[in-house]
N, C-alpha and C positions, 0 to 999 in steps of 0.2 A: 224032107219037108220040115221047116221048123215050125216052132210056134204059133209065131206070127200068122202061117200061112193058115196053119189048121183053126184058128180062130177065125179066120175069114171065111174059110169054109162052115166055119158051127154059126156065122153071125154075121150074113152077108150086108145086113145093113147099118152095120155097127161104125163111127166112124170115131178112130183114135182122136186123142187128145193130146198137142205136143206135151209131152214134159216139160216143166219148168227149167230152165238152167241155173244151177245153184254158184252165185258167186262166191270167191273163196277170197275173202279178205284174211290177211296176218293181223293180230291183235298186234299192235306196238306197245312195250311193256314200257312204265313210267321209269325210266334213270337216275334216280338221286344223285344228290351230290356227296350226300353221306356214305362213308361207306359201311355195306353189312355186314356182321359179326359173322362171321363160323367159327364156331365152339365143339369140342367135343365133351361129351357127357356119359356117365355111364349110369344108368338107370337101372335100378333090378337085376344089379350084372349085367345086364347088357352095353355095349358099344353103341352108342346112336351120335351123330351128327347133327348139331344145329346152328341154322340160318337166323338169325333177329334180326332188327331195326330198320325193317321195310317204313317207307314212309309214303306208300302210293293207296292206292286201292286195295282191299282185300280180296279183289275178284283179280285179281292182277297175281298179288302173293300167290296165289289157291293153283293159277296157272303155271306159275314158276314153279311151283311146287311139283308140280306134274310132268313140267317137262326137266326139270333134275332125276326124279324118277325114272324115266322111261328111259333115258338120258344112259343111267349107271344101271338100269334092268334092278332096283331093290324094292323093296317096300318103305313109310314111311307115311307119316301123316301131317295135318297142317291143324294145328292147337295152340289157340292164346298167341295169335301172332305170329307164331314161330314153324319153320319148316325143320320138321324130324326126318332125318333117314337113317336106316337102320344100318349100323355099320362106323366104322371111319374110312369118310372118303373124303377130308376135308381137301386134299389136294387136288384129287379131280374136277373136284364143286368149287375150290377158290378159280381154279381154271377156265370151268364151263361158263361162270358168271365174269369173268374178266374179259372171256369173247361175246359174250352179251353188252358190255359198257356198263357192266359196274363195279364200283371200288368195292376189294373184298377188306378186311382187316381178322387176320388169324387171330384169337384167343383162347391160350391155356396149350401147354404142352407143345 
């Protein structure tokens, strides 16, 4: 007996309500023509990677940002512009973002 059933049984007069069905729209992220900086940086000793010269939305950048992240599995944050990930991964991220359509341009090292 599942759920469903035993509820029916505790609340015979009870009548559900469909669920909404939640549409899944894909955000389409803006494409510049410019192309984004990836730079490496080293910060407090540390290795980090960054992205600049988004020219879209910042709810766009913030997105991008997140799916780089999850993308490479690191941490990283989105400050003054700019997409930080921890580490150098400029090679995977000029790549992730060239099968996205957009122009990377490497700087520094």
């Amino acid at each position: 007996m599942d759920l469903q059933d035993q509820l029916k049984k505790l609340f015979p007069d009870h009548v559900s309500e469909p669920e909404p069905e939640k549409e899944e729209s894909s955000h389409e992220l803006f494409v510049q023509k410019e192309a984004l900086i990836c730079k490496f940086e080293k910060r407090n000793g540390k290795v980090n990677t960054i992205i600049d010269g988004y020219e879209g939305e910042t709810e766009d950048f913030k997105l991008l940002a997140k799916e780089i992240k999850q993308f490479l599995s690191v941490g990283g944050s989105f400050k003054d512009n700019q997409i930080i990930i921890q580490g150098d991964y400029r090679d995977k991220i000029m790549k992730f973002l060239v099968e996205k359509g957009f122009k990377v341009k490497r700087v520094g090292g």
